[in-house]
N, C-alpha and C positions, 0 to 999 in steps of 0.2 A: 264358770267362776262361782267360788261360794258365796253365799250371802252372808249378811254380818251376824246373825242369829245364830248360821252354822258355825261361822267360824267362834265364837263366843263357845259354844259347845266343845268344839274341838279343840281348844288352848284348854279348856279343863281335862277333858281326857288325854290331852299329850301330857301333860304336868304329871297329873297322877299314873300315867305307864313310867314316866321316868323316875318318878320318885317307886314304884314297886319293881321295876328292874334293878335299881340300885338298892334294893334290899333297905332302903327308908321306911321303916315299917310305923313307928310312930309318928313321921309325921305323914306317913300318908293316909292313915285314921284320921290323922286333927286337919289335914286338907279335907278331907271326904267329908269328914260331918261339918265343916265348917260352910264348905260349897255345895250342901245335900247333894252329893252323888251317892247313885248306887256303890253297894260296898265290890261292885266285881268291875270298878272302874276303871278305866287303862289295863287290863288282861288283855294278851295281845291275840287271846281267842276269842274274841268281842269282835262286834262290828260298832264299836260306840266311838273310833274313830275314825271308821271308813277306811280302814287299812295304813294310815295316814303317819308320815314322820315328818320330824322337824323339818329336815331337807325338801321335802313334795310342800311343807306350808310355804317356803323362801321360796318355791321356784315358782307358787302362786299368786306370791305376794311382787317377786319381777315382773311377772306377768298382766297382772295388772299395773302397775306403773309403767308396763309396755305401751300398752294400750290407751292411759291416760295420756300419754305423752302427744297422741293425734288428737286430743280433745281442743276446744277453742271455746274461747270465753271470752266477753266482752271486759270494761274495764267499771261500764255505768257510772261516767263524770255527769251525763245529763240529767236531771233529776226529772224533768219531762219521761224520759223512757224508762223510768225504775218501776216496780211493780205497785198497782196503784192501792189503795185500801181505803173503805173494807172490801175484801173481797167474797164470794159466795161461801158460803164454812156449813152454814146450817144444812141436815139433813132430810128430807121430806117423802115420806113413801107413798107414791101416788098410786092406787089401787085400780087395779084394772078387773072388767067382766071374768077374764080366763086365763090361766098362769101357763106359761111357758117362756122358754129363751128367747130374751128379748134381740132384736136384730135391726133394728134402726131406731131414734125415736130425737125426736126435736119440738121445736114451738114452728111454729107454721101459721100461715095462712091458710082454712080451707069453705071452702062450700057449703056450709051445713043443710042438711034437708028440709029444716023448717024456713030455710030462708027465702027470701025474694028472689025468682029467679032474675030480674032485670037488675038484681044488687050489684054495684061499682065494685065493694071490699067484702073482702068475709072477713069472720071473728078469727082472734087469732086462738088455737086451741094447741093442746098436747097430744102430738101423735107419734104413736109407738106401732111396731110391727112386730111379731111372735113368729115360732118356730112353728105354730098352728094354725098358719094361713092366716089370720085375724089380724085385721086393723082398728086400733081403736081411737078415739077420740077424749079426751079427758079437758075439761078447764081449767083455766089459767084462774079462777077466780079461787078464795080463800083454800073453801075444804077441797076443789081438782078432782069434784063431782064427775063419774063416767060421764059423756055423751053420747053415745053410742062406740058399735064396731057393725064393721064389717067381714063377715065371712065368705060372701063367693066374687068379690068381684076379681081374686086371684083362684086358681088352680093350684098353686106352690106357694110357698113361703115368699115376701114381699123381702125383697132384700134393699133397696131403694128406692128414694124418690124423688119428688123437686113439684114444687108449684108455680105458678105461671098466674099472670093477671090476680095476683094476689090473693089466690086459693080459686079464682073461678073456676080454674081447671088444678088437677093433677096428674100427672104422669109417676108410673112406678112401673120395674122392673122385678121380678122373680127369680127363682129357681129355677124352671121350663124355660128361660129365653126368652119370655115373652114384655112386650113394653105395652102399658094399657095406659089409657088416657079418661080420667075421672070427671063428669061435673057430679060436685057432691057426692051421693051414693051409686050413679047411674054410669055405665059404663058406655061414653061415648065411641069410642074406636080403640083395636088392637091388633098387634100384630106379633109377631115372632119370627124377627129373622136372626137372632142366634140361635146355633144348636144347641148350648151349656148355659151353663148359672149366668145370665146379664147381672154383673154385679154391680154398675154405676147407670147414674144417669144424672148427666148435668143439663140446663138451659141456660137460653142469653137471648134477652128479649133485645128486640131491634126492629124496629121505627120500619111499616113495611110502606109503598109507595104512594099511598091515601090513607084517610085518619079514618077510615069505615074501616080499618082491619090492623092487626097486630099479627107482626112474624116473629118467630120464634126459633134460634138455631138449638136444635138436639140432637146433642151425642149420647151413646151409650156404651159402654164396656163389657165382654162378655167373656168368659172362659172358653171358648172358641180360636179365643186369639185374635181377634178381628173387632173392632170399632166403628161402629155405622154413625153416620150423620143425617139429620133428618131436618129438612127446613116444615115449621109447623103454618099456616095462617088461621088465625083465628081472627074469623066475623065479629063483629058488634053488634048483628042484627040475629035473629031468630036462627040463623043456619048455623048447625053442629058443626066445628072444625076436625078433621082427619086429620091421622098420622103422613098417609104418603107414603109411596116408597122412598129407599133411602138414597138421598141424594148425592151420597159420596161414600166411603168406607175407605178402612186402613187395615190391611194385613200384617200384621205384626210375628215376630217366629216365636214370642214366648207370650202367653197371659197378661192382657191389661192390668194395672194396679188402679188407677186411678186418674182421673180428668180434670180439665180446669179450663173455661175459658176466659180469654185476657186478650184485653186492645193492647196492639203494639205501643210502647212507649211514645214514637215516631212520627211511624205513620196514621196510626188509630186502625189500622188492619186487625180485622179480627182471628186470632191466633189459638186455636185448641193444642194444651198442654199434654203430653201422656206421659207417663211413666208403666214401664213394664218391669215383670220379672225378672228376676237377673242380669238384670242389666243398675249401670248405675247413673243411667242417663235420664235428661230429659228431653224429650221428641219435642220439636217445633214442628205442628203443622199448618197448614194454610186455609184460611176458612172463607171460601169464595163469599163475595159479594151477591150474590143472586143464585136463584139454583139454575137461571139461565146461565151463566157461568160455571157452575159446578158442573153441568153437561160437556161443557168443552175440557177440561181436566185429563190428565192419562187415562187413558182405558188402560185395563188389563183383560185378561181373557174374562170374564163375565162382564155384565152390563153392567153392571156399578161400578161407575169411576173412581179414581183412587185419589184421596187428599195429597197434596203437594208438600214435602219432606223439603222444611225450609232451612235447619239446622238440628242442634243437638248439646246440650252441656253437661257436662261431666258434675257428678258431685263429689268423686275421687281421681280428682286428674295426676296426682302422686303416687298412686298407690299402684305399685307391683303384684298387685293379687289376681287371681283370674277373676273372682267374683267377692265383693267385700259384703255386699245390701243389695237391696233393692228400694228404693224411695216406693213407698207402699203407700204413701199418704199427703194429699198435696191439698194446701188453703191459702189462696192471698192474704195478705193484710188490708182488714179494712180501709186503713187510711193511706196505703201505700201500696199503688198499682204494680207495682213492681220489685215488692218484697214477697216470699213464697214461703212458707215453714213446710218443712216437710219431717216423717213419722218413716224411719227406716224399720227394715226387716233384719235387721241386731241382734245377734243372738248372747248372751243370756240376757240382754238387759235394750231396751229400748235406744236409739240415737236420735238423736234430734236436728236438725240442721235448719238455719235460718238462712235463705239462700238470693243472691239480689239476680232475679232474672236479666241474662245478655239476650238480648233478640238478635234472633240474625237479623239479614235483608232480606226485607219481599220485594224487591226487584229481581228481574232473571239479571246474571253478571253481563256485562258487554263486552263481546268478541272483542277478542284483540290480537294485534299481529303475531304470532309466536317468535317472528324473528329479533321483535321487539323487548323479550321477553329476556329476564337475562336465567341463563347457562341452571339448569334444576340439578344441584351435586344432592350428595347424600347429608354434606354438613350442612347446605342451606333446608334441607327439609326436616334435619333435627333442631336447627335453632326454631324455624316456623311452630315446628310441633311444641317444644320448647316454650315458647310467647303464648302459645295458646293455653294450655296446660298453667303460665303462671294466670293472665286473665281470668282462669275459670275457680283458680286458686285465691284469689283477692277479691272474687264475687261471695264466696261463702266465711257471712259473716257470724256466727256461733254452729260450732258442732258440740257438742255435749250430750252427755251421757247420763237419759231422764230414771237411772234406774230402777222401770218398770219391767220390770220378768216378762218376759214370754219367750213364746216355741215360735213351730216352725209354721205350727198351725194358728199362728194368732193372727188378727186383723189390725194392725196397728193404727190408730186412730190421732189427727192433730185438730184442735179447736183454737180459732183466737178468742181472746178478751174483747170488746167490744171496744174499748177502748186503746186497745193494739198493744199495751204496756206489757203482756205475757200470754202463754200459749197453754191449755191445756192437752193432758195425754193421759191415755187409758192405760192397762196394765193388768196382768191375769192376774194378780193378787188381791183382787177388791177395792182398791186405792185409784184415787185419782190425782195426778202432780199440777202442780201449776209449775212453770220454770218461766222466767222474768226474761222478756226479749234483749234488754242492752247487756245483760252478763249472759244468761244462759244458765243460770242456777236454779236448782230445784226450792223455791223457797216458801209451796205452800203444797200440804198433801189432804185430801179428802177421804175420810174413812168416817166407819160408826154408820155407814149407810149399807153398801154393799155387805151382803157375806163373808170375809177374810177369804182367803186365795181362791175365790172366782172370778170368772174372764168377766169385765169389762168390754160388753164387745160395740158399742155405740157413745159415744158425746157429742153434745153440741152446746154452747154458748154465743150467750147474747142478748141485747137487750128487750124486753116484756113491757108493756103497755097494761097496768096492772087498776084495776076498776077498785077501790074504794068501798068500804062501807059509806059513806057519805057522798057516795056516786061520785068522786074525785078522783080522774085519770093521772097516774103515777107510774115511775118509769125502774123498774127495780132490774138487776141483772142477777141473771140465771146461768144454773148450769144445767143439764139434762144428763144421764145417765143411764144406757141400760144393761143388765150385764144377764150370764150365762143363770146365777141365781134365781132367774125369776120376777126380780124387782127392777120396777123404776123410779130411779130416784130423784128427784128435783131439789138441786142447792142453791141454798137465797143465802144473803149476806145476814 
């Protein structure tokens, strides 16, 4: 689809071939200089309209209003859910030790090395990852002074992370496959049991069976195909925590996108989210209670048992296409356990969808007599399929079209507002959108930071615990930003 810039270009050179095809010789001098065009404007041996006729613009212009026509938008009568203001606009270029393509970066909790090791919290600081192995450290405080980086405690480029006990520890995943476990700058334990790029890694901290230890469920994602689960414990006393082997895994037949864990609405069952490549589903799996429990789980032919396949929901349960997206990108809402935004794989332009999670059941179903059962025709399994397909239809409440550009190779990225009222999303053309959760409109974009059409390939938002000149703790909301450019950029209201 063209963009508005192109087509803006292309109605002036359709105009002026039609006015020099019809031998309009004056006035298509007084168009030309009047619209500074070149004087070889509209010559149909130019490439200054793409080859392009009136007809191919009308079958462009159906085409999109095909397309809009799937779009869904909210009505926003609640003024509670409208987009709240001010919101982050300002732009702030945080300098980092060594320039390369940024690849993750957020506000965190971490470790710092000059701290106390018996410290409860650590500082909250700005960390970014590069295309050069390096992690750095920057503050949250005025000027966002480096704090250091670190160069070896990966082999490869740091593609994600997550912190745990409030920076005491970190966990990150690479390029190599490999998942390491940080206190501070020191590398406590690691492993590698994906073959390919481990591209995610989430935690969920959970209460382990004594107050001397904290357990911790970790998932990873890797381009292997495959999803490892790792239960963590971690001491309160002097002893280093380990990774473990993985207490569970999922085989998957296409590429992880992305993870999410979430307590069942229900039961409070803990539930890990997936979404894969081509596919337009989202995986419910089953997240045992103990890793005594994860031992009993399916086997398959290797020794790591397999997560329990509790359901699935469609985010195009209409759609006749063999493949439409891929949900690339998945974030609760803060204030809403059971609201999802998700960042599709859209091609030319970003989708966005605000999705209200169905949980299946984590109970097994109970046997039942079949003769009890009434008669399975073909029309009772289409009206079923039917029912089901409208359910999964009435759960997705905005689809809309965040018109950010990208390919096939882009990372599609989704961030809430701290306040849940709207969602940021990244975009290869340097821009960052905000679009309002109760309509779904694009109603604020972030430029003047970024380099114009470079990828955006990292965000995160949310609220900053911000120190004072007058040593007065203050609560400002941020946006973080990294893209293929080189810069990080940090947006305050």
């Amino acid at each position: 689809m063209v963009s508005s810039t192109a087509i803006d270009a292309l109605t002036s050179a359709l105009v002026a071939r039609f006015l020099r095809a019809n031998n309009y010789s004056e006035s298509l001098q007084a168009f030309i200089r009047e619209a500074g065009l070149p004087v070889d404007a509209g010559q149909a041996s130019g490439d200054d309209t793409n080859h392009w006729t009136i007809q191919g613009l009308l079958e462009e212009k159906k085409t999109f209003d095909h397309t809009a026509n799937f779009e869904r938008y909210g009505k926003g009568n609640k003024e509670t859910d409208s987009w709240s203001v001010p919101a982050p606009s300002k732009a702030t270029i945080v300098n980092t030790p060594t320039s390369s393509n940024l690849l993750a970066a957020s506000v965190d909790s971490w470790h710092l090395p000059e701290d106390d090791a018996e410290a409860a919290t650590a500082a909250p600081v700005i960390i970014s990852t590069g295309a050069d192995r390096q992690v750095h450290l920057s503050k949250t405080t005025k000027n966002h002074g480096s704090i250091t980086s670190f160069s070896s405690v990966s082999d490869s480029p740091v593609l994600s992370y997550v912190s745990i006990l409030k920076g005491r520890y970190v966990l990150m995943t690479n390029m190599s496959g490999g998942l390491i476990l940080l206190h501070g700058s020191r590398i406590v334990d690691s492993r590698k049991d994906h073959s390919k790029y481990a591209v995610k890694v989430v935690a969920y901290d959970e209460k382990g069976e004594t107050d001397s230890s904290s357990q911790f469920w970790v998932a990873t994602a890797g381009w292997d195909a495959t999803v490892y689960l790792y239960c963590v414990n971690v001491p309160n006393g002097e002893d280093a925590p380990v990774i473990g082997e993985p207490v569970a895994h999922i085989k998957l037949t296409t590429n992880p996108e992305s993870l999410v864990f979430v307590r069942h609405i229900d039961t409070n069952d803990l539930i890990l989210l997936v979404s894969r490549r081509d596919s337009t589903h989202i995986y419910y799996y089953q997240v045992a209670s103990s890793p005594k429990e994860a031992s009993n789980l399916d086997q398959n032919e290797s020794d790591i048992p397999s997560c329990r396949l509790l359901g699935q929901q469609n985010l195009a349960p209409h759609s006749n296409a063999w493949i439409g997206f891929s949900p690339a990108h998945m974030a609760l809402s803060p204030h809403d356990p059971g609201l999802l935004a998700v960042a599709t794989s859209t091609l030319p332009h970003m989708k966005m969808i605000i999705v209200r999670l169905l949980f299946p059941s984590v109970a097994p179903l109970a046997t039942r007599d079949p003769s009890e059962d009434a008669p399975v025709t073909q029309a009772s399994q289409a009206l079923e399929s039917l029912a089901l397909q409208n359910r999964e239809d009435a759960a997705i409440l905005i689809q809309a079209n965040t018109f950010a550009p990208q390919t096939a190779y882009s990372t599609p990225q989704v961030a809430w507002r701290p306040d849940g009222s709207g969602v940021w999303v990244n975009g290869d053309d340097g821009m960052v959108r905000g679009i309002e959760t109760k309509t779904g409109k694009v109603v604020a974009t972030l430029k003047n930071g970024h380099e114009p059409g470079c990828k955006v390939r990292t965000i995160w938002a949310g609220y900053v615990d911000v120190q004072s000149e007058g040593e007065e703790t203050t609560q400002e909301e941020w946006v973080v930003s990294g893209g293929f450019d080189k810069r990080l950029i940090l947006w305050k209201v």
